[in-house]
C-alpha positions, 0 to 999 in steps of 0.5 A: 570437582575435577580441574585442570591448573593453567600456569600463566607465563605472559601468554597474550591467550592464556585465557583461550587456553581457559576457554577451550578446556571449559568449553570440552566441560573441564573445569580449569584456573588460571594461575601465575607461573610463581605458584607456591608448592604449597597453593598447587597442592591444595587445588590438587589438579587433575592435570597442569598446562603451562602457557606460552609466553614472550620470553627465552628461557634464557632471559634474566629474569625468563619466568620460571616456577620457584620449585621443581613443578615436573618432579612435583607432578611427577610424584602426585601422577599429574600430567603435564602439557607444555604449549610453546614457552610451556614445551621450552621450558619443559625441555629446559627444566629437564635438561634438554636444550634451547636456542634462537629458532633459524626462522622466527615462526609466525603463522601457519604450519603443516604439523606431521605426526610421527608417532601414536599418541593420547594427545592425537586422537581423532586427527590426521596424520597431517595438520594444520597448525599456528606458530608464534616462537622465536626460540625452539628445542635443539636437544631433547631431554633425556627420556623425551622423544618427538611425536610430531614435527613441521618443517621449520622445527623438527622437536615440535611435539614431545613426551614423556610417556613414563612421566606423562610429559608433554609439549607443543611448539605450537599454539592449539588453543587458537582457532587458527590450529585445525585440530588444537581445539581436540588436542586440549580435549584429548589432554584433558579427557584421555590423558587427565582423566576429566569427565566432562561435568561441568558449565558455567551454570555449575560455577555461578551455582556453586558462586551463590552457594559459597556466597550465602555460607559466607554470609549468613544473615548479615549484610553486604555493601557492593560498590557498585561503579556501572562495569562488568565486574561490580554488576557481575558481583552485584547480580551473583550476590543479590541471587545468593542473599536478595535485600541483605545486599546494599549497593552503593553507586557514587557519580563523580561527575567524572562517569562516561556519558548517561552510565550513572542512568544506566546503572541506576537503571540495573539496580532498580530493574534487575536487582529490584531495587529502589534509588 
């Protein structure tokens, strides 16, 4: 299956990135920012997007991969795009410049784009996007030029075109930037090379598949506490392997009011079980 890596920098809607690629039906995952080479290369990505994030890159202590990830890419022939904290620190990594922005950037901005790109396919000239950074770009790096800009950043959008390198200042996985939903399509499908073969149902199958490989003809006991995440587990598993799953539910006397009933009431109608 094709998939796009996610490094997590802190972003508060790093899972909106997840949501729009899998909605243009790509495959993707979310992993922190300290991945080893080692765990990258054996997803072996289609393409990488870096998060934005709260930090300066210049913080002690900023997020930072512990290798070289656009060297890695690089050499591998994965693309990468850098959004908000993601394009500083591209620019960052590669020699380019970073400072405190003039203005503090929140809310809405008129992007300007300068140059053809991938990235930019389908959209105007002009559009409207969602800014959230207190730093900005001051200098490119070498063998980087500007594609698109805003009045209050002019380094906005960049690339590498050799490279396959790319970074926004903005934030196109919010719905508040226009055309940003098209723009992580465009990443994915033109520049990535993904088809669109994938949905949940693909994930829940292949779930259940890897469940009952695991398993075999043995048992499972599921701690089953009444949240999302046991009952998901719950359901996923009793479609893998049916009666050789034994949930277990304990009320502590400590359970918001009627959960115990109302997980009782799952395991015996959804999963078919007695209690």
């Amino acid at each position: 299956m094709h998939s796009i890596l996610i490094l997590d920098f802190g972003s508060q809607v790093t899972q909106l990135i997840a949501r729009r690629i899998r909605e243009s039906g790509v495959y993707c995952e979310i992993h922190p920012f300290s991945i080893s080479k080692e765990k990258l290369e054996s997803i072996n990505p289609k393409g990488i997007v870096l998060s934005g994030g709260p930090s300066s890159v210049y913080a002690e202590g900023a997020p930072i991969p512990s290798f070289d990830i656009f060297a890695h890419a690089e050499e591998k022939g994965i693309p990468i795009l850098g959004i908000c904290y993601g394009l500083q620190l591209t620019a960052f990594m590669n020699g380019g410049s970073v400072d405190k922005s003039a203005k503090r950037e929140f809310g809405r901005a008129e992007l300007r784009i300068d140059k053809n790109d991938a990235l930019f396919k389908g959209i105007d000239a002009h559009s409207i996007v969602w800014m959230s950074h207190g730093d900005s770009l001051t200098a490119l790096p070498d063998g980087f030029e500007i594609i698109a800009h805003t009045d209050n950043a002019p380094i906005c959008v960049i690339r590498n075109e050799k490279r396959n390198i790319r970074g926004v200042q903005f934030h196109p996985e919010v719905h508040h930037s226009k055309d940003g939903e098209k723009m992580l399509s465009n990443f994915v499908h033109d520049i990535c090379g993904c088809p669109s073969d994938w949905s949940p149902e693909n994930l829940i199958e292949s779930k259940i598949d890897a469940i009952r490989k695991q398993v075999g003809s043995g048992g499972v006991i599921c701690g089953l506490s009444g949240g999302v995440d046991s009952t998901v587990v719950a359901v996923l598993l009793h479609r893998a392997i049916g009666d050789q799953l034994h949930c277990i539910h304990v009320d502590s006397g400590l359970m918001r009011l009627d959960e115990s009933k109302k997980t009782r009431s799952i395991v015996s109608q959804e999963l078919r079980y007695e209690h």
